[in-house]
N, C-alpha and C positions, 0 to 999 in steps of 0.2 A: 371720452365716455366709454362705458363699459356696455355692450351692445351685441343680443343675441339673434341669429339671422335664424329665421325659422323657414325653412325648405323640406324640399318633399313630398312628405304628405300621404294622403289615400286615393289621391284622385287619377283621372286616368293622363293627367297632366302633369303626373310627376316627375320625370325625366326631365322635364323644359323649367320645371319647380329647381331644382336640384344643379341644373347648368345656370339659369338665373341668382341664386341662393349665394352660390361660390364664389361667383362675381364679383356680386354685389359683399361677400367677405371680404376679397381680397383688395376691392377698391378702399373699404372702411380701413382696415389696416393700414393701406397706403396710408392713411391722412392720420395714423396715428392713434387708431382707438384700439380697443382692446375687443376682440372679437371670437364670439363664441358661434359654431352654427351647433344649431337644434332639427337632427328630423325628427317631424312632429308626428306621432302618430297616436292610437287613443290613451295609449298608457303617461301621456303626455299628465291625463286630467288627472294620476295620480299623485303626481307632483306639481303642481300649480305653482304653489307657495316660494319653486325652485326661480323661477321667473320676476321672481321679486327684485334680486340681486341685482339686475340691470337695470339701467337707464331710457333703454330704449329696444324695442322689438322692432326688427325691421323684416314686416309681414312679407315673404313671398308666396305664399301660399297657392297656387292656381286652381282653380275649381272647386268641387263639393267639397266641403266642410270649413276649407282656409279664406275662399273667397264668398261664399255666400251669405254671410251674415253669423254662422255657429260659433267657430272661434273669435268673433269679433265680440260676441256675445259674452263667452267665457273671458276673453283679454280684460272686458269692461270688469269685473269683477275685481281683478286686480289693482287699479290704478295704476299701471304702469303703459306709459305713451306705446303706441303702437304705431306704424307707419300705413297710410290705406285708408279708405273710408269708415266708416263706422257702419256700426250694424244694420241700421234703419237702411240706409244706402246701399249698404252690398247684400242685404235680403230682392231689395228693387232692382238694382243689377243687372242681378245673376239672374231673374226670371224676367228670362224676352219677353214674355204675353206681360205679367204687368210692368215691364218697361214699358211697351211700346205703348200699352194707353196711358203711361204716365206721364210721354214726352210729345203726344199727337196734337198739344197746344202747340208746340215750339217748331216742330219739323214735319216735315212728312214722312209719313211712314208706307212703306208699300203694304196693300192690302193683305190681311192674314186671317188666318182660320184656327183654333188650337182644336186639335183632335186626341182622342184616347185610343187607348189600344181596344176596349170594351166597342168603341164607337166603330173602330174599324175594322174588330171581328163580324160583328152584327150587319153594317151597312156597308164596306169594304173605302172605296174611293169617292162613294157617291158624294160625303160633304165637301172634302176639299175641292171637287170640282164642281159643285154649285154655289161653293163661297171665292176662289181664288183663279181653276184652272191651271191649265199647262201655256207656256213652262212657268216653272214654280219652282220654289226652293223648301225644301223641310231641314228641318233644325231641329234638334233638341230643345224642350223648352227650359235647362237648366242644365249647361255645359259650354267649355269653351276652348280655344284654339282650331275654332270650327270642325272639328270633332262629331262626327255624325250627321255632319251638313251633306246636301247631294241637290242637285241640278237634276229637274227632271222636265224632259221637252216632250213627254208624250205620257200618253195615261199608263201601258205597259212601265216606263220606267218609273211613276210612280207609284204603283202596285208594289213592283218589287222592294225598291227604298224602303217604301214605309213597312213592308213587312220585315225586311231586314233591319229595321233598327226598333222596332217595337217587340225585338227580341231585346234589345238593352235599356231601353227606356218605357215608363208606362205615357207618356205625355209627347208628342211633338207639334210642332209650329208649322202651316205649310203658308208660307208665304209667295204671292207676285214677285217672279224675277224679273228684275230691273238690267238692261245689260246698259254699261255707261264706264267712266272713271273710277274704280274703285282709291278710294284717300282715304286717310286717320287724321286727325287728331289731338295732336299729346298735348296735356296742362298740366302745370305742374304749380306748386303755391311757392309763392317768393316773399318771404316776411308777409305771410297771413294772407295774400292776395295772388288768386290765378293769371297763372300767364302762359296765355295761347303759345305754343310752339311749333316753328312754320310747317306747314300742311306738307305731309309726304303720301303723294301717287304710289300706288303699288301697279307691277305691270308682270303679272304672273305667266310663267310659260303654261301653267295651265291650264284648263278652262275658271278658275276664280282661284283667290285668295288659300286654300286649303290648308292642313293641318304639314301637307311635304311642302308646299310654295315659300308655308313662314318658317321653315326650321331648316328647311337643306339649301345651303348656300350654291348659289347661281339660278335656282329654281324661280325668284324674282329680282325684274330689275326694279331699283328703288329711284323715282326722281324726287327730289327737293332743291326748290319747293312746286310744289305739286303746279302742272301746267293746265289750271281752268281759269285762268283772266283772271285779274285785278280786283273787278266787280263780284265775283265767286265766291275768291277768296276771301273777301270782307265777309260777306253775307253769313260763308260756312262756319267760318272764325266766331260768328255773333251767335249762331247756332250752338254749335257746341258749347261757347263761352255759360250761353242761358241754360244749355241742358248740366251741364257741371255745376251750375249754380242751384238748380231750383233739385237737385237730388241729394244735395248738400256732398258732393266731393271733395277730399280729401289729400293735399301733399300730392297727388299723381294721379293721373288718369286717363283712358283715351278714349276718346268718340270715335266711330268708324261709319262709314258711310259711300254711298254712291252717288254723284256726279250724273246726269242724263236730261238732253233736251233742257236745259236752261236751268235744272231744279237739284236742290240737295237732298237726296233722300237717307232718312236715317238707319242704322244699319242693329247697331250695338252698340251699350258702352263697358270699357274695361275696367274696374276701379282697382287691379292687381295687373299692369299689365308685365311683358316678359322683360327682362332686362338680359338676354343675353347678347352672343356678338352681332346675331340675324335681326337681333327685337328693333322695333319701331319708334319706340319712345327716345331711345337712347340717340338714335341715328338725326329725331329731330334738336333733339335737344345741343346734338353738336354742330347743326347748320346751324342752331342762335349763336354758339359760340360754348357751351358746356361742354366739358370732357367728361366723360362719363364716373372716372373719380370723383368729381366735383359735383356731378350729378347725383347721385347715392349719397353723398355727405349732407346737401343742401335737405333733399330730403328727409334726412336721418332728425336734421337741425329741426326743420318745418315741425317734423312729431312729436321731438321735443318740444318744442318753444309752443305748439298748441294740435297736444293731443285728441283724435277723434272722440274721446269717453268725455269730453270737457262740459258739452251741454250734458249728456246725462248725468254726472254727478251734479250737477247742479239741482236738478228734480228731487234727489233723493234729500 
């Protein structure tokens, strides 16, 4: 097949876009396809029509614009398969606040508050500590490779935090920090049907998970499959399996979450996750027994054989 990797990007994830992207070229190649990479930037939408040509888009896109729902928006237009969720999907996503009430049927979610910058010039801290407290986690509420994430255990580092990134964002999340197991995850679709792949522990030298823990090698150690009992493991498995299901995910994806006191708490989910040599998908998919060439391909196949635009052309 003739198959263009689209990497890059605009987003502040573009470096891990672009080491993912490559990869995931030079795997396709392996198996014999014909492969073009595209970075995607806006001048993209002057040639659309260029996109035709292929068979298959294999979306790597991380963060604003590739992963939130924009270009899944534009891809649809085209008719040509894409790899990833669909638009509806990766609009839901990508925004933590309504994730998290989207998925508070299935899982737990630790308590959260979403705050404005407006909100926080006016009243500074006083909400998130009459809705959440310390310690607490703030997030971005539309971004990813936890990227503007911060731990804060006392009202002073919260102060700071939140002033310091409502210099980059108008919108953050300050959530209940849960300290426990942090796990992912990964699903991927096998002839039109997901399949859980075994749960991998993260065990960061940091204080969590961060933006250095997932990208600079030795910074986490990785066990699979993840060590929370039998019983756990079933439960998280069914978790995630229902949260992939009812957001309607696509070809790949990961759930991420915490472990604590008997319970699964939900974290995020990825619907673009990274496919480099550090990523997490990859790593579980080779304890099931996929090599990560074979993995890129299946997935290439899955977009083909049933593209995410398939229910919306049907409406039209």
């Amino acid at each position: 097949m003739k198959v263009a990797v689209l990497l890059g990007g605009i987003s502040r994830e573009r470096e891990i876009s672009i080491r993912s992207g490559k990869r995931i070229a030079q795997a396709l190649a392996n198996f014999g396809h014909e492969v073009v990479e595209i970075d995607v930037n806006f001048n993209l939408l002057n040639n659309l029509n260029s996109l035709k040509q292929f068979d298959v888009l294999f979306n790597i896109l991380h963060g604003t614009f590739g992963e939130d729902g924009h270009l899944q928006a534009i891809l649809d237009t085209l008719g040509v398969p894409y790899t990833g969720s669909g638009m509806e999907t990766s609009v839901i996503a990508f925004d933590k606040y309504i994730c998290n009430l989207y998925v508070q049927d299935i899982a737990k979610v630790p308590k959260f508050v979403l705050i404005t910058k407006e909100e926080f010039k006016e009243h500074g801290i006083e909400k998130p500590l009459s809705y959440v407290g310390v310690p607490c986690v703030i997030k971005p509420r539309k971004e990813g490779s936890s990227i503007g994430t911060h731990i804060c255990f006392s009202e002073e580092e919260l102060f700071r935090n939140l002033n310091e990134e409502f210099e980059n964002y108008n919108e953050l999340i300050v959530q209940k920090y849960i300290k426990g197991t942090e796990i992912t995850v990964s699903i991927i679709d096998i002839d039109g049907k997901p399949l859980v792949l075994p749960i991998l522990e993260l065990r960061p030298k940091k204080l969590f998970y961060d933006y250095e823990a997932k990208y600079t090698d030795g910074m986490t150690e990785f066990i699979i499959p993840a060590q929370i009992g039998d019983e756990m493991t079933k439960r998280v498995e069914n978790i995630a399996l229902s949260i992939y299901t009812k957001l309607g995910c696509k070809h790949f994806s990961r759930v991420d979450g915490i472990v604590s006191n008997g319970e699964f708490y939900f974290l995020e989910v990825n619907t673009l996750p990274g496919m480099t040599e550090l990523s997490d998908l990859p790593m579980s998919a080779k304890a099931y027994g996929i090599e990560f060439d074979e993995l890129v391909n299946r997935i290439t196949i899955e977009a083909y054989k049933s593209p995410s635009f398939e229910s919306w052309k049907t409406k039209v």
